[in-house]
N, C-alpha and C positions, 0 to 999 in steps of 0.2 A: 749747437755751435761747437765747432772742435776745432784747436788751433795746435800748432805742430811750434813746440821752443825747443830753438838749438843753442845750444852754448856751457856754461860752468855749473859744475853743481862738487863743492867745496865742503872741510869742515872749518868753520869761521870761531877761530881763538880770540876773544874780545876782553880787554883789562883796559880800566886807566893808566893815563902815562904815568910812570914815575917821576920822581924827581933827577934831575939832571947828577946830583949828588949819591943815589943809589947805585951807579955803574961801577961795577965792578965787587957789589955787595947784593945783598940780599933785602926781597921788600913784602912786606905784607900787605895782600889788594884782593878786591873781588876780581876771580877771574870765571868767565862763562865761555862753554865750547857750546856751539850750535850748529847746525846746518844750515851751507849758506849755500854761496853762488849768484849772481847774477840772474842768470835764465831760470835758475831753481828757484830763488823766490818768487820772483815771475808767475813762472809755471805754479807754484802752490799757491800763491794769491789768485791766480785765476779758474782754479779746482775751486779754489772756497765759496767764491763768486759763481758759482755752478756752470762753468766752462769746460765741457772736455776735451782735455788738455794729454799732447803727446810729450814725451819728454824724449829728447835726442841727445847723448852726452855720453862719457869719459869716468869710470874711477878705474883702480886699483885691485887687483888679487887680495887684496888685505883685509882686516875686521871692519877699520875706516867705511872702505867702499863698501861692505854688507851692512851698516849702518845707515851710509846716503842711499842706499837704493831702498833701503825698506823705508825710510821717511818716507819718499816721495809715494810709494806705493799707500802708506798710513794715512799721507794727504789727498789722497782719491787722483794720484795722477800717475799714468800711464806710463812707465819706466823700461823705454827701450834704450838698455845704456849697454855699452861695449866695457868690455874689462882689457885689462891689461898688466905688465908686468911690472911696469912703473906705479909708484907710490900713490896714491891718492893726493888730491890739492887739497890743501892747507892753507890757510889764511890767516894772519897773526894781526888783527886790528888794537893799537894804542891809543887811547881819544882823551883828549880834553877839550870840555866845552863841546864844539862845534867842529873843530877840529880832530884829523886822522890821520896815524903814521900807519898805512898798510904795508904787510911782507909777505909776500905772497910766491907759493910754492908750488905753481901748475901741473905739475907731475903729471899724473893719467889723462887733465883734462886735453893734453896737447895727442894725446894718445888719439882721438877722436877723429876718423877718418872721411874720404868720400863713400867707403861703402857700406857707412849705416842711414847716409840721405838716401832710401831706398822712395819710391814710388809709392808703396803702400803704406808705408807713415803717413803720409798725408791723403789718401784719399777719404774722401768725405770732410776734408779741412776747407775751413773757411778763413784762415789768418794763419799766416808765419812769423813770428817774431824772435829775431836775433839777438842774444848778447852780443855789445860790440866786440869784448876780448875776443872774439873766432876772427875779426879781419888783421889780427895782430900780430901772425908768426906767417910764415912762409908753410909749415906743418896744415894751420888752418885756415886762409884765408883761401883755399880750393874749395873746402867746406861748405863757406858763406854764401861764396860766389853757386856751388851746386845747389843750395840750397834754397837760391832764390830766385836760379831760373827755373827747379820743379815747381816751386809754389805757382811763382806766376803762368807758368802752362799750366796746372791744375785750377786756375781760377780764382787764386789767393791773394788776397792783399799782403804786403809785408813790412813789416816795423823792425828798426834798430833803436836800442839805447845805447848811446857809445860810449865807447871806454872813457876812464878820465883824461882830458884833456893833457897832461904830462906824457900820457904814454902815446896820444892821437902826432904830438909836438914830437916824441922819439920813432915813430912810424914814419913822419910825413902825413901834413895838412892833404896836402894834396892827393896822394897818392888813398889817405882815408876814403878821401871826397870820391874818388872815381868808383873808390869800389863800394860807392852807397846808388848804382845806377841800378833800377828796377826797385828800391826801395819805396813805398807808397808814404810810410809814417815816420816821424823821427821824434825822437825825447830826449832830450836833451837839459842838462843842469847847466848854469846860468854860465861857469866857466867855460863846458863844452861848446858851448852858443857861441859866446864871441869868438873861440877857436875860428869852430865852423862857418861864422856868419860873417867876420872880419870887421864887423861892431862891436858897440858897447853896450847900449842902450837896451831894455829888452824890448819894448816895443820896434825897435829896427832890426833887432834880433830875429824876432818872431818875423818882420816883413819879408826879411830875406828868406828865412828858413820855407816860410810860405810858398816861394815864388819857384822853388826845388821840390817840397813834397805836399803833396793831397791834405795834411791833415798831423798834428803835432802840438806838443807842450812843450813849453819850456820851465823846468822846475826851477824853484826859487828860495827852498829851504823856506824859514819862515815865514816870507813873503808868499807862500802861495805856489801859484803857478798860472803862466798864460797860455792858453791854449790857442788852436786856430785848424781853419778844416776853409778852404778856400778863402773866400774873403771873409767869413764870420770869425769874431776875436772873443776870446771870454778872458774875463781874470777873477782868479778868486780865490783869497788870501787864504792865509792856513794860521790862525791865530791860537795864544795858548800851548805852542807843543813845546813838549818837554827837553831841557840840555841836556840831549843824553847823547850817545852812541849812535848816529843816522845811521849806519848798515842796514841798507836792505829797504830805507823807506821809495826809493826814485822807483825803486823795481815796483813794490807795490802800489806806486801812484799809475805808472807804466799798463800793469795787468788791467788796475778796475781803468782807467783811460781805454784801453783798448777793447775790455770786455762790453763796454757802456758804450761807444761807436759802432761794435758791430750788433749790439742787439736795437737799433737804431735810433737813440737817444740823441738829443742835439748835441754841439757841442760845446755849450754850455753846462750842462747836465751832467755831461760825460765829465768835464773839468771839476764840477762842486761834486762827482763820488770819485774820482779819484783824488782829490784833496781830503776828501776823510776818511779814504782807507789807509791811508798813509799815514795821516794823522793817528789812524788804530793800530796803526802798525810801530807809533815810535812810542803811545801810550803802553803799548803790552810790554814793549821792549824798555821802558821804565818802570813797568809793575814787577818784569821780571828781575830788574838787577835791586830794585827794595826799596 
């Protein structure tokens, strides 16, 4: 199985919020710098899952970008990333609770062009899956769009997670929507849903979402997630995970979802491992901060 991800691959600045009282002073906190991104978790959740996995993306001339490219290389995944003379992206996440103030510095990733969706990136690919931030600038939204009419002439299914709903709402609902045409799969968090879906409910959510793509979840933070793949619906909850920092879990609910339908698992199946890799994913990321 070999799947081609285009999109962000970031260094992710993670601290709790301060107190509203510390501005303009000084405050003592755990802070962790990680490798993040979008498509990059993605892409190394689905190395781990024994997927190989092409990586398509963006850093910087700098230590940063010789840092993100050797990760993903560390994670058994395929790093054909273009450099540039812009900064590397940086990601500055403030969480409390459940909640996240992100500040985010896309630098090199907007650097990313049509001509690293080359042909031979994906040949012998069976899956394309998109970061939504590529359909979000006029810079990348060539990108997206290139990328997912080579998929589909090479035989590919294709998946988007799309960006957060604030920035789908400063895009345009609309103008989102048209450029999700040739996309087979979508995942979506529970706000993006009713963005996208013009409901509220998630079971209506998921109807609509249905009645546009093949096959999709819709995450739900501690509730879970519902999935669906034509007319079959699965739900199943995600009990127990930790108040911590979500960064990065949607991505890796996303991978094993994706990994576990094309190795042809129901979709059922496919919904209860990706509900626990995600759930592994936000226990590591509480074992990590202590």
């Amino acid at each position: 199985m070999r799947l081609v991800v285009i999109g962000d691959l970031n260094l992710d600045v993670a601290a709790p919020s301060p107190h509203p009282e510390i501005l303009g002073g000084e405050a003592r906190s755990a802070i962790r710098a990680e490798i993040g991104g979008s498509a990059a978790t993605f892409a190394r959740w689905a190395a781990k899952l024994g997927a190989d996995v092409v990586f398509l993306g963006c850093v910087g001339n700098d230590a940063v970008g010789d840092l993100l490219v050797q990760s993903l290389a560390e994670d058994g995944v395929e790093a054909r990333v273009t450099r540039n003379s812009r900064p590397s992206g940086v990601v500055i996440a403030l969480w409390e609770g459940e909640k996240r103030t992100m500040i985010c510095s896309r630098g090199a990733n907007d650097g990313l062009d049509g001509t690293a969706i080359v042909e031979s990136a994906f040949r012998g690919a069976n899956h394309v899956h998109l970061s939504g931030y590529t359909f979000l600038s006029s810079a990348q939204r060539p990108v997206a769009h290139r990328a997912i009419r080579l998929g589909r002439r090479m035989g590919c299914t294709v998946s988007v997670d799309p960006p957060p709903a604030m920035l789908i709402r400063s895009s345009g609902v609309g103008r989102f929507a048209s450029d999700l045409q040739g996309v087979d799969w979508m995942l979506p968090n529970l706000e993006e849903g009713r963005l996208l879906a013009g409901v509220s409910r998630p079971g209506a959510i998921v109807d609509v979402l249905a009645s546009r793509f093949a096959a999709g979840a819709l995450t739900l933070g501690e509730g879970g997630a519902v999935a669906w793949r034509g007319g079959e619906r699965s739900t199943r909850p995600c009990p127990g995970i930790v108040r911590i920092d979500p960064t990065g879990a949607g991505d890796a609910y996303a991978a094993a979802f994706v990994v576990a339908l094309l190795r042809g698992a129901s979709v059922d199946e496919s919904n209860r491992r990706a509900v626990a890799t995600s759930r592994a994913h936000l226990m590591a990321r509480a074992a990590a901060w202590g």
